[in-house]
C-alpha positions as CSV (number, residue, x, y, z in Angstrom):
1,X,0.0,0.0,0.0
2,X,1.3,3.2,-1.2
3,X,1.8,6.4,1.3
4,X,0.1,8.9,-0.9
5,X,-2.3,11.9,0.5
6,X,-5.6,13.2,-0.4
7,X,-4.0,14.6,-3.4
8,X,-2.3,11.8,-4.9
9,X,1.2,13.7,-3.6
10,X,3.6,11.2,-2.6
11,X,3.9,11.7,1.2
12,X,7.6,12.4,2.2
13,X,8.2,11.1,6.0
14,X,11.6,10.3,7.9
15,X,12.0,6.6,9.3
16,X,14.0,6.1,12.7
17,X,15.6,3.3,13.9
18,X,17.3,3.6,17.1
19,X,19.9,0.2,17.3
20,X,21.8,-0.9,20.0
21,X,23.7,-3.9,19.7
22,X,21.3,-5.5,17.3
23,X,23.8,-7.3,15.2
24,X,21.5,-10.2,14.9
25,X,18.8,-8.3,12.9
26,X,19.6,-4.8,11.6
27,X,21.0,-5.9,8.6
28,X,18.0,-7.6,7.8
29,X,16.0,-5.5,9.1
30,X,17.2,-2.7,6.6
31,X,17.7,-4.9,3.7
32,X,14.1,-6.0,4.5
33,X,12.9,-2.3,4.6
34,X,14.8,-1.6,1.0
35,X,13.0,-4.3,-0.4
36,X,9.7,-2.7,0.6
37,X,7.5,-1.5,-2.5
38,X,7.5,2.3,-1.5
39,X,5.8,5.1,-4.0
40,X,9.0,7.0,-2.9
41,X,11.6,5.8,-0.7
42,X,11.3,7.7,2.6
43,X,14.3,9.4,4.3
44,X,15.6,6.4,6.8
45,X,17.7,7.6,9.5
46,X,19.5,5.1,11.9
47,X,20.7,6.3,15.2
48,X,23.7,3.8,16.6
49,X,23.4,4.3,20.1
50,X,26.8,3.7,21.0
51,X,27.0,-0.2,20.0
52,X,30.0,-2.1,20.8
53,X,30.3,-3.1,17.1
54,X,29.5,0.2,14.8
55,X,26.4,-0.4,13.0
56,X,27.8,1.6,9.8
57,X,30.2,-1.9,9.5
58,X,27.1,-4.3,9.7
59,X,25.2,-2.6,6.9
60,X,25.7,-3.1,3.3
61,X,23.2,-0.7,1.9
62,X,24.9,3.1,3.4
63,X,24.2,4.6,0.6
64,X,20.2,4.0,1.2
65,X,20.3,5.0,4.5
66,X,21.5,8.0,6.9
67,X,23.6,6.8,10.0
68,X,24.0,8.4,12.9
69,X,26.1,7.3,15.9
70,X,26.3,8.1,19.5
71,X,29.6,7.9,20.8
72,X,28.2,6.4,24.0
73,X,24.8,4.5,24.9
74,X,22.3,7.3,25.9
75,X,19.5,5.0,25.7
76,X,16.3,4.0,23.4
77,X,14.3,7.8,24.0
78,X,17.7,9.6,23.9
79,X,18.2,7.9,20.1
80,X,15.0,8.1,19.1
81,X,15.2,12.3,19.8
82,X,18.6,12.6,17.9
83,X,16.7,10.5,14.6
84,X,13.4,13.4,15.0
85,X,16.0,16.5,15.7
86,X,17.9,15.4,12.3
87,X,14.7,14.0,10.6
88,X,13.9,16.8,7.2
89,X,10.5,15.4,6.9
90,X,7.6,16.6,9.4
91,X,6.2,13.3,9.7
92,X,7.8,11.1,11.4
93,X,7.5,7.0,11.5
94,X,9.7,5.0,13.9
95,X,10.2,1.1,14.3
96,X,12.6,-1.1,16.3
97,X,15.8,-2.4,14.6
98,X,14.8,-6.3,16.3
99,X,13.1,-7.1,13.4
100,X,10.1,-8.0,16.0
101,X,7.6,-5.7,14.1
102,X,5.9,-5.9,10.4
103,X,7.8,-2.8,8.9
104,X,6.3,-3.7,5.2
105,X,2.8,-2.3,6.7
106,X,4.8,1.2,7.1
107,X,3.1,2.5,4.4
108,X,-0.1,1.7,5.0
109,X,0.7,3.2,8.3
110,X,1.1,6.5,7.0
111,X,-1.3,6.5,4.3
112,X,-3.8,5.7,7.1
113,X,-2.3,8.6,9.2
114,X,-2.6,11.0,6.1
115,X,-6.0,10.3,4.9
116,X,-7.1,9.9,8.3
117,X,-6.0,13.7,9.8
118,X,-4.5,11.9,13.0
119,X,-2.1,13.2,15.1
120,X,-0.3,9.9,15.6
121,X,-1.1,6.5,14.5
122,X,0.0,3.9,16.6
123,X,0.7,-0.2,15.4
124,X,-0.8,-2.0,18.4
125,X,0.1,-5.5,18.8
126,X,-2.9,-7.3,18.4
127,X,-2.5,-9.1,15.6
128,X,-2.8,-13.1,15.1
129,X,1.2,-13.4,15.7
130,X,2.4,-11.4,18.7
131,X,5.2,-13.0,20.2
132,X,5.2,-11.3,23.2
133,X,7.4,-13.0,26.6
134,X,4.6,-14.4,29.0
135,X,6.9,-13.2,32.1
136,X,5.7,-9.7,30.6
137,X,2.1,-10.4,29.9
138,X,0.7,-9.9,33.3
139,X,3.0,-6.1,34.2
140,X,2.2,-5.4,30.6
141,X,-1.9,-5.8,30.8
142,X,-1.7,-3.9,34.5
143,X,0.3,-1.1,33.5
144,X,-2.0,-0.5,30.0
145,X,-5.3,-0.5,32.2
146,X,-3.7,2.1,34.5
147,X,-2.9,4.5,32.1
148,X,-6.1,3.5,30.6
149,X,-8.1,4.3,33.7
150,X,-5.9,7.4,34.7
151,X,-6.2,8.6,30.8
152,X,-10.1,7.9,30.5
153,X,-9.1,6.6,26.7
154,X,-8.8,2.6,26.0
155,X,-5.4,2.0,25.0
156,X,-4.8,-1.1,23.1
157,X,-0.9,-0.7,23.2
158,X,1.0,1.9,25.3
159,X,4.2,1.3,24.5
160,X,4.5,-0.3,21.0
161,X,7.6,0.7,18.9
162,X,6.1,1.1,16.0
163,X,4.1,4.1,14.9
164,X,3.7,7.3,12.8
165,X,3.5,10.8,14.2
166,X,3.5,14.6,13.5
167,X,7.2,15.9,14.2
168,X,5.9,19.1,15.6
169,X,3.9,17.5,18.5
170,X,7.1,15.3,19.8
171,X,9.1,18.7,19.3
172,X,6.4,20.1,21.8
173,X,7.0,17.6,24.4
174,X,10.5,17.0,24.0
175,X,11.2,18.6,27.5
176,X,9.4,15.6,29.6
177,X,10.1,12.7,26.7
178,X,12.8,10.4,28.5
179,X,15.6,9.2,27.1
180,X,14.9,5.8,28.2
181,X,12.6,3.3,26.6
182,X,9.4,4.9,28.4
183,X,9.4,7.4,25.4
184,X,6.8,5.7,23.8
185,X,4.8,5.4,26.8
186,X,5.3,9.2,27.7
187,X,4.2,10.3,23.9
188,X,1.1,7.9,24.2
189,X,0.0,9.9,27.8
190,X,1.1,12.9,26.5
191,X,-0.9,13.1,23.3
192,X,-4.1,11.2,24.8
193,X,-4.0,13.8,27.8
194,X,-4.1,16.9,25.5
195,X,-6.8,15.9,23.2
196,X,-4.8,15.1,20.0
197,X,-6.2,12.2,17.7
198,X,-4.9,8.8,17.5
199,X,-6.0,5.8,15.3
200,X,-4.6,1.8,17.1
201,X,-4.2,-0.4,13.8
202,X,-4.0,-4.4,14.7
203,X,-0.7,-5.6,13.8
204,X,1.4,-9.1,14.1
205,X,4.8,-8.6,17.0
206,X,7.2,-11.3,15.9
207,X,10.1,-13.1,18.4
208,X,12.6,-11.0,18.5
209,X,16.6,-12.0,17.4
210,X,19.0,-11.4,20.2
211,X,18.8,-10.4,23.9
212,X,15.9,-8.0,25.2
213,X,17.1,-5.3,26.8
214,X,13.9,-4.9,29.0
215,X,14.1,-5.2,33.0
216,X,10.7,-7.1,34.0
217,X,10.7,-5.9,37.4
218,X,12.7,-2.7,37.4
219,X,11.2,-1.3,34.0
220,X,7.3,-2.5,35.5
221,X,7.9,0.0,38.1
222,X,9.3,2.6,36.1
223,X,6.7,2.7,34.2
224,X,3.9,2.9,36.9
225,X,5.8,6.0,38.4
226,X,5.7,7.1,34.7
227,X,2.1,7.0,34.3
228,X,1.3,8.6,37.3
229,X,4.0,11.5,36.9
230,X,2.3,12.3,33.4
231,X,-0.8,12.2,34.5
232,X,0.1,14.5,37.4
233,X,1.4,16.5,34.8
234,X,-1.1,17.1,32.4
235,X,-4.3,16.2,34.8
236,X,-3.5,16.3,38.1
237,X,-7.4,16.3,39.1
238,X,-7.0,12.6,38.4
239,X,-5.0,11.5,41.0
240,X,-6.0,13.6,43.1
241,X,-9.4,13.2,43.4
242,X,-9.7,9.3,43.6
243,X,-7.1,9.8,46.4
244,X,-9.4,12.1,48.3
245,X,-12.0,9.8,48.3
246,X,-10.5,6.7,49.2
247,X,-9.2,8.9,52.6
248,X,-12.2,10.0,53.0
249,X,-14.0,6.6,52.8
250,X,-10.9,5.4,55.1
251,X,-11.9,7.9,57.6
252,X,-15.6,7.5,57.8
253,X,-15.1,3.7,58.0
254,X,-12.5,4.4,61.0
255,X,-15.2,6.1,62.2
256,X,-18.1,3.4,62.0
257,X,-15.7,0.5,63.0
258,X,-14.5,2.0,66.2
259,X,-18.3,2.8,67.1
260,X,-19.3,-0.8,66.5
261,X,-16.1,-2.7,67.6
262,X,-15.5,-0.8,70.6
263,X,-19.0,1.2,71.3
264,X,-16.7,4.4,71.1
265,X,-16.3,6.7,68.0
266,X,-12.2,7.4,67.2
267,X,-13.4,11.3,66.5
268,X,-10.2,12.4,66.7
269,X,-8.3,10.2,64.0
270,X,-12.0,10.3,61.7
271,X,-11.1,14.6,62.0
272,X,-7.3,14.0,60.6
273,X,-8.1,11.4,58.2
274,X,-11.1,13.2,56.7
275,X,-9.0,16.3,56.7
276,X,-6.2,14.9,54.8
277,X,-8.1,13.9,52.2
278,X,-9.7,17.9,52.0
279,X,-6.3,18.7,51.8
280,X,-5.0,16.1,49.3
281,X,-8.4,17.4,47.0
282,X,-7.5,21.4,47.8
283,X,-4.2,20.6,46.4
284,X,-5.1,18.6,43.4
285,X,-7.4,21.5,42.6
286,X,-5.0,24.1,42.6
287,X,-2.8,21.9,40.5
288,X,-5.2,21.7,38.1
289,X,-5.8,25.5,38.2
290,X,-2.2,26.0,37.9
291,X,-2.0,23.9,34.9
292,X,-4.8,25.0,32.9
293,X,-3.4,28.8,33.5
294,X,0.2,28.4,32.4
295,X,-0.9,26.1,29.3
296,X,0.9,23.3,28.0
């Protein structure tokens, strides 16, 4: 499928590739990207983040592509930036360098994201093949319905690797994107948060070639403080209210309890329970306030 807008213009996008240590598959990967049927090749820039081995030795094909290397591993977001900051194209499309993802449906990808007037459109790994590690399932479903509840949007994939979006809205949040791989994530909260428009296509997530570089238990909780440091960010009245009323509830059934289990009400702690969670809503309100007056 051909990337071409309403016009029947060829659409002109830059393709990033962040790689770090992926001997195993960016060769193929690329090769696999050159064979693709594009109406125009698109501008494909990979960032080496610092490999051990230089990418530029492993590829065949320079002359097709546009490398750029880090002289030291500044980490999945931190590439990802330097590809967008030296893309010429304002749309943007990025994919992983594992060869884990079907990069022959970038095309239809963007031609969706043309047609379509979206703000970002994202390749959610839904598909018939996902090949996803079943130690990651369970952090991986928790973590989606908490951004999903805390963004009030059903998100079919938070974090996936593979999607198309305007330059000029990650140029707007560059300031809070991390350099690590929660860049995804933080561009997902960030864009759901703020209204913009984004369309989840079904794709197929293949086994990946090599080592993952992903921390079950150490990126898991990165990724919850994530979520909720966004969302504090953007709407803090989110957090903030659900928190007031699970005090309160806390305090009134402090209250109740200590009547029934012990015929005498603990007034008292009810009074500093109940107004802790007046406080905590105070706060989240002129948070919100805050936020909506300086803009984002």
């Amino acid at each position: 499928m051909r990337p071409l807008n309403e016009k029947g213009i060829t659409v002109k996008f830059s393709l990033i590739i962040p790689a770090y240590n992926e001997v195993e598959s960016i060769a193929g990967t690329i090769d696999k990207l050159i064979k693709t049927p594009w109406q125009d090749f698109p501008e494909i820039i990979i960032v080496d983040d610092g490999s051990d081995e230089k990418i530029s030795d492993i590829i065949t094909a320079k002359e097709k592509v546009k490398i750029i290397r880090h002289k030291q591993n500044r980490g999945y977001g931190a590439a990802l930036k330097t590809g967008i900051k030296n893309a010429k194209y304002d749309i943007i499309a990025i994919t992983d360098a594992d060869d884990t993802y079907p990069n022959e449906r970038i095309p239809e990808l963007v031609k969706i994201f043309e047609e379509g007037g979206f703000d970002m459109v994202v390749g959610a790994r839904l598909g018939k093949n996902v090949k996803i590690p079943l130690i990651r399932k369970p952090a991986k479903c928790f973590i989606t319905k908490l951004a999903s509840y805390l963004t009030g949007t059903k998100i079919p994939d938070l974090n996936s690797g593979l999607r198309v979006i305007k330059k000029d809205v990650v140029e707007k949040y560059i300031g809070i994107l991390p350099d690590g791989f929660s860049f995804t994530s933080t561009i997902t909260l960030a864009t759901l948060t703020n209204g913009y428009s984004i369309k989840y296509i079904p794709i197929d997530y293949f086994q990946r070639e090599g080592k993952s570089k992903i921390k079950p238990v150490q990126d898991t909780l990165n990724f919850i403080q994530l979520i909720i440091r966004t969302v504090l960010y953007f709407d803090p009245l989110k957090i903030f209210v659900p928190l007031s009323l699970i005090l309160a509830f806390f305090a009134f059934l402090v209250l109740i309890g200590s009547w029934f289990l012990t015929g005498k009400a603990m007034d008292v702690t009810f009074g500093v329970i109940l107004m802790t969670s007046i406080m905590v809503l105070v706060i989240g309100m002129l948070a919100d306030l805050i936020d909506k007056r300086i803009g984002r």
